[in-house]
C-alpha positions, 0 to 999 in steps of 0.5 A, spaced: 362 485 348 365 491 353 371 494 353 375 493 359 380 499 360 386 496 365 388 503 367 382 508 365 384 514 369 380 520 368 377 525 373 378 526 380 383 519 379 388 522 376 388 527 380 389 523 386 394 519 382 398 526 381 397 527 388 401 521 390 407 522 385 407 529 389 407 527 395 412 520 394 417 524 389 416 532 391 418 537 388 425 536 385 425 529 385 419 529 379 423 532 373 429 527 375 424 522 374 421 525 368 429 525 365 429 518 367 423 515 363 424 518 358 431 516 356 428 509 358 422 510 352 427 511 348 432 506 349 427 501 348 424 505 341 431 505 339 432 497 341 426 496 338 427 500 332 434 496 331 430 489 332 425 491 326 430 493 322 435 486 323 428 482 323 426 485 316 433 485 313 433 477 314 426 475 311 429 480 305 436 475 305 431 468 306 426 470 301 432 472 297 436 464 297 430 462 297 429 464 289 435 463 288 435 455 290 428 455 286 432 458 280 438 453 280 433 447 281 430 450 275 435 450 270 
């Protein structure tokens, strides 16, 4: 089976790539823009963070009841 790669840049395209940025963007405009997707990267891996943890903290309280409501029907 082969692995396809969607955005498999190496060589000459990436440079075409980095070229087009230049052009669209210039000069002054790439760090701005660099600024700009970084914030937004970590935006997300905080909002990510924030969800993980929410998610792990109600599976631990549902485990919790869970035992206990097992121990009630045991006694």
């Amino acid at each position: 089976m082969e692995n396809i790669l969607l955005f498999n840049f190496f060589g000459p395209e990436m440079l075409v790539v980095l070229f087009a940025i230049l052009l669209l963007f210039g000069g002054k405009k790439i760090p701005e823009l660099m600024r700009g997707i970084g914030k937004g990267i970590r935006e997300f891996n905080a909002a990510r963070s924030t969800l993980e943890s929410e998610l792990k903290d109600g599976m631990r309280d549902a485990e919790k009841k869970e035992l206990e409501e097992k121990q009630k029907r045991e006694a």
